[in-house]
VOTI-897336 format. One line per 2 residues: their letters; for each residue x, y, z of N, C-alpha, C, O. Coordinates in steps of 0.2 Angstrom, whole numbers, plus 2048, in hexadecimal, padded with zeros to 3 digits. Atoms other than C-alpha are relative to their C-alpha. Example, Ala and Ser with C-alpha at 12.3 -4.5 7.8 and 13.67 -1.06 7.14 Angstrom:
AS> 804:7FA:800:83E:7EA:827:804:806:800:809:805:803; 7FC:7FA:7FF:844:7FB:824:7FC:805:803:7FF:80B:804
END
This chain:
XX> 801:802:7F9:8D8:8B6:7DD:7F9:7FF:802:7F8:7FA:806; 807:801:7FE:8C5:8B8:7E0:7FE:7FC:7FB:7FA:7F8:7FC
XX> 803:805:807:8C2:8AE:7D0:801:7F8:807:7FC:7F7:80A; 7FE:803:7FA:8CA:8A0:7DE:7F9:7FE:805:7F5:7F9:807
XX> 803:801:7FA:8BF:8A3:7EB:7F7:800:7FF:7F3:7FE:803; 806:801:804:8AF:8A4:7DF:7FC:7F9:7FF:7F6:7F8:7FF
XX> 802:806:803:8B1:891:7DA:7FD:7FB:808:7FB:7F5:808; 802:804:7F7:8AC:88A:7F0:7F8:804:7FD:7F3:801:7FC
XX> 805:7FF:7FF:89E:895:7EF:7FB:7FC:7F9:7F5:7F9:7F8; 805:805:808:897:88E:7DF:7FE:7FA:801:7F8:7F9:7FE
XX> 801:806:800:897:87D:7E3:7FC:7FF:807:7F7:7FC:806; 804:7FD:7F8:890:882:7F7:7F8:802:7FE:7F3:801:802
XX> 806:7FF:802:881:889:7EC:7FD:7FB:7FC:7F7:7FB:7FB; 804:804:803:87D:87B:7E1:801:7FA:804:7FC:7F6:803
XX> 801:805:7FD:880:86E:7ED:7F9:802:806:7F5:7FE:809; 809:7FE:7F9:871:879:7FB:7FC:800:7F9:7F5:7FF:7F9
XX> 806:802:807:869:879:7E9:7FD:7F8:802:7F7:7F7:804; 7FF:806:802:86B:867:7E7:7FC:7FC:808:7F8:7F6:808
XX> 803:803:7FB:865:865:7F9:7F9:802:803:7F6:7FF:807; 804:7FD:801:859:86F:7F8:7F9:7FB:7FB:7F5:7F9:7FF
XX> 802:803:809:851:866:7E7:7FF:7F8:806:7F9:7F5:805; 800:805:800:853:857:7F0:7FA:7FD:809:7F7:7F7:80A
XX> 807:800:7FA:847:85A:802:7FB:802:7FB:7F6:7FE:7FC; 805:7FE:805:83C:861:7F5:7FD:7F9:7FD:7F7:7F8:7FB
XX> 801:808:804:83C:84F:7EE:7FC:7FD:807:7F6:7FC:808; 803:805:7FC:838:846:7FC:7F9:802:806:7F7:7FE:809
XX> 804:7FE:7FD:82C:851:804:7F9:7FF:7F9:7F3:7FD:7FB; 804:801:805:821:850:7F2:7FE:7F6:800:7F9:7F4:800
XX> 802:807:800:823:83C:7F1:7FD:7FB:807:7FA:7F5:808; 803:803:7FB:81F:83A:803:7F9:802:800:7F5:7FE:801
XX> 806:7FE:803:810:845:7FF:7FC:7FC:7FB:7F6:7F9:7FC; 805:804:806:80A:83C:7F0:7FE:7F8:803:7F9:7F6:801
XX> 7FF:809:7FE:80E:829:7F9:7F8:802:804:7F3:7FF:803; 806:800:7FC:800:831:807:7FA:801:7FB:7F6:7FC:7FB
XX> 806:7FE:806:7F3:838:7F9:800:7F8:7FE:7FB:7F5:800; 803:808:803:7F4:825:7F0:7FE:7FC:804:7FA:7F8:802
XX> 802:807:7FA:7F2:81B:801:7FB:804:801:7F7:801:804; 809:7FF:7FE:7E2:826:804:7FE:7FF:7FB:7F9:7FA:7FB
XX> 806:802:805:7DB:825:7F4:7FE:7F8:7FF:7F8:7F6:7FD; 802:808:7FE:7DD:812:7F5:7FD:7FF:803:7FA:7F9:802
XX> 803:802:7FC:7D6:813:804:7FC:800:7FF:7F9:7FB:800; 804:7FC:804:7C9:81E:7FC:7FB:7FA:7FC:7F5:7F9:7FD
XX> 803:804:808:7C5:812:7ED:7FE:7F8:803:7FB:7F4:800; 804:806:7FF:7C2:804:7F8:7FB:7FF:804:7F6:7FB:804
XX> 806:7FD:7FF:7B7:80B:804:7FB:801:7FF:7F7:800:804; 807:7FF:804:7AB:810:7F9:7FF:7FD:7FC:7FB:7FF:7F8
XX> 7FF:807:803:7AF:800:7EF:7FA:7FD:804:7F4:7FD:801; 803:802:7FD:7A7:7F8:7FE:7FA:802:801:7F5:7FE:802
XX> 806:7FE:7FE:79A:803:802:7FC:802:7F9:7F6:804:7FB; 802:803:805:796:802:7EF:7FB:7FA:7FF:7F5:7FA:7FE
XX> 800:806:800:796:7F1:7F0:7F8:7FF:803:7F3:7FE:800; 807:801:7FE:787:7EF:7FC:7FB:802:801:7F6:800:805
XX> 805:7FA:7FF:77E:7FE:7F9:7FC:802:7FA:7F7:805:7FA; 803:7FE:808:77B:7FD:7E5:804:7FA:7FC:808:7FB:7F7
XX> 7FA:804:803:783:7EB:7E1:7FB:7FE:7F9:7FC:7F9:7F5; 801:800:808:779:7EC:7D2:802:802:7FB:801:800:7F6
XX> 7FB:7FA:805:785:7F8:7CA:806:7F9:7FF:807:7F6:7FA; 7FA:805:800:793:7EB:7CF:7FE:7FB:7FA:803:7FA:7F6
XX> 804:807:803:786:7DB:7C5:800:803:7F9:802:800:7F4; 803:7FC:806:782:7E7:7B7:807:803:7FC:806:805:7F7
XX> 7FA:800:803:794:7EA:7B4:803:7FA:7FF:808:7FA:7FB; 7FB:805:800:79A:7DA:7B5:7FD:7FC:7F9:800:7FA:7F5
XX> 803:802:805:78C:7D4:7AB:803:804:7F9:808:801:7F5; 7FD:7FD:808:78F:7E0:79C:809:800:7FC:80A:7FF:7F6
XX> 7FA:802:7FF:7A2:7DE:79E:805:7FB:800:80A:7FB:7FD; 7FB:805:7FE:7A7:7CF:7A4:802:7FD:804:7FF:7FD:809
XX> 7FA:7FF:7FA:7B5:7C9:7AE:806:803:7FE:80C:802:801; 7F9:7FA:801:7C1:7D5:7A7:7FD:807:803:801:80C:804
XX> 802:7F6:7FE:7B6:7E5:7AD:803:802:805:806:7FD:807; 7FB:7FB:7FB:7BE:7EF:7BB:7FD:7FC:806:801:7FA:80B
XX> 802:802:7F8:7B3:7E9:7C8:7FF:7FA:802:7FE:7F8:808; 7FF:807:800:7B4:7D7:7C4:809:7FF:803:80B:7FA:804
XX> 7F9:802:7FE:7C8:7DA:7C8:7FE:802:806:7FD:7FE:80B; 801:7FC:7FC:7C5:7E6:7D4:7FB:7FC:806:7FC:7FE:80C
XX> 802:806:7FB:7BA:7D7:7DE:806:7FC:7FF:80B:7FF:802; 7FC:804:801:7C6:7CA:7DA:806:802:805:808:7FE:809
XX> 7FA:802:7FC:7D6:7D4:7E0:7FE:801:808:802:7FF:80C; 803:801:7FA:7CA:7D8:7F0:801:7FA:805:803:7FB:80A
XX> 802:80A:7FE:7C7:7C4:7F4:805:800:800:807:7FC:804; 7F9:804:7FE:7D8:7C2:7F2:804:805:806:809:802:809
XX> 7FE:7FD:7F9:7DD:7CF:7FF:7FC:7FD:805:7FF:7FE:80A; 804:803:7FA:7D1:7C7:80A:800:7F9:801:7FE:7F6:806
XX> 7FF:807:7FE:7D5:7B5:808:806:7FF:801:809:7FA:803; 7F6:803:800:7EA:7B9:809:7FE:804:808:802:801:80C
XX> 802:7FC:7FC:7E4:7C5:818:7FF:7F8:807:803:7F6:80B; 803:805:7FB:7DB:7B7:822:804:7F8:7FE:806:7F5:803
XX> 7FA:802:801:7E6:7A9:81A:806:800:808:807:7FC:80C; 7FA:7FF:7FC:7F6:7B1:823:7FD:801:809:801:802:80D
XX> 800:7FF:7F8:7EB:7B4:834:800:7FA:802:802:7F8:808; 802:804:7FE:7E5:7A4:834:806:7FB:803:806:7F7:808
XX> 7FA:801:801:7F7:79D:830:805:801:808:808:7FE:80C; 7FE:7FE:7FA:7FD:7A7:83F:7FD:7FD:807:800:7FB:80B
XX> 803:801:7FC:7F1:7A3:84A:803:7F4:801:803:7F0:806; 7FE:808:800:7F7:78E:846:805:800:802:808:7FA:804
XX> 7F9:801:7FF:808:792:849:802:804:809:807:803:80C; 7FD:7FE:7FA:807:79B:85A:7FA:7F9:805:7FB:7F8:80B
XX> 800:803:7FB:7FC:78C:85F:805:7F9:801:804:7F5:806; 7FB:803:7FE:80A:781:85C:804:7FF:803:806:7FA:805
XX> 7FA:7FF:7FD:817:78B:864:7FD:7FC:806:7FF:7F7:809; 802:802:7F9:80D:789:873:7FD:7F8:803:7FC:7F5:809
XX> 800:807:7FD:809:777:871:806:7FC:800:806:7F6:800; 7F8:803:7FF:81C:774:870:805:801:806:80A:7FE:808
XX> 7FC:7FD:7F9:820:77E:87E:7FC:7FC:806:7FE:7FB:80C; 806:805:7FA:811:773:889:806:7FA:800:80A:7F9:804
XX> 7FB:809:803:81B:763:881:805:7FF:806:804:7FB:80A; 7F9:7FD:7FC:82D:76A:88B:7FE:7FD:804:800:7F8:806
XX> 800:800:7F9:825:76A:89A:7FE:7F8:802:800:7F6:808; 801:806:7FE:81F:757:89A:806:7FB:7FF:804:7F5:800
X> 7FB:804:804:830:750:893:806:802:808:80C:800:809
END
């Protein structure tokens, strides 16, 4: 009869196990996601403040290098966040002066 009442408690502890294990998870991945978006933040920071403070370093790698060295991509995929960056504002900026020169339109019809 206790063997019976043995087998609820069993499954009641591996399940606060199980949920246990499982806040544990997302408290660790939510931690790691913050540590990565700082360190990128980190790496480009001091990318930039690199950039204009010793771009000898940047020349003299590219030179020895290439366009495959790190800092030849590492520019590149930069320029390319700043041309999709400015791109998508400017894009925005043509489509809110449409709205508004279609809603002018309305009013002379």
């Amino acid at each position: 009869m206790n063997d019976l009442l043995l087998i609820p408690v069993i499954f009641l502890a591996v399940g606060g196990i199980l949920i246990l294990l499982w806040r544990l998870f997302l408290i660790a991945s939510g931690l790691f996601l913050i540590g990565f978006i700082s360190f990128l933040i980190f790496v480009e920071v001091y990318g930039i403040y690199l950039f204009f403070t010793e771009p000898s370093l940047y020349f003299d790698d590219i030179r020895q290098h290439g366009l495959t060295s790190f800092t030849a991509v590492y520019l590149f995929i930069n320029l390319m966040l700043v041309l999709g960056f400015s791109w998508h504002f400017i894009n925005s900026i043509n489509k809110e002066k449409n709205m508004n020169f279609l809603d002018n339109q309305k009013d002379f019809i």
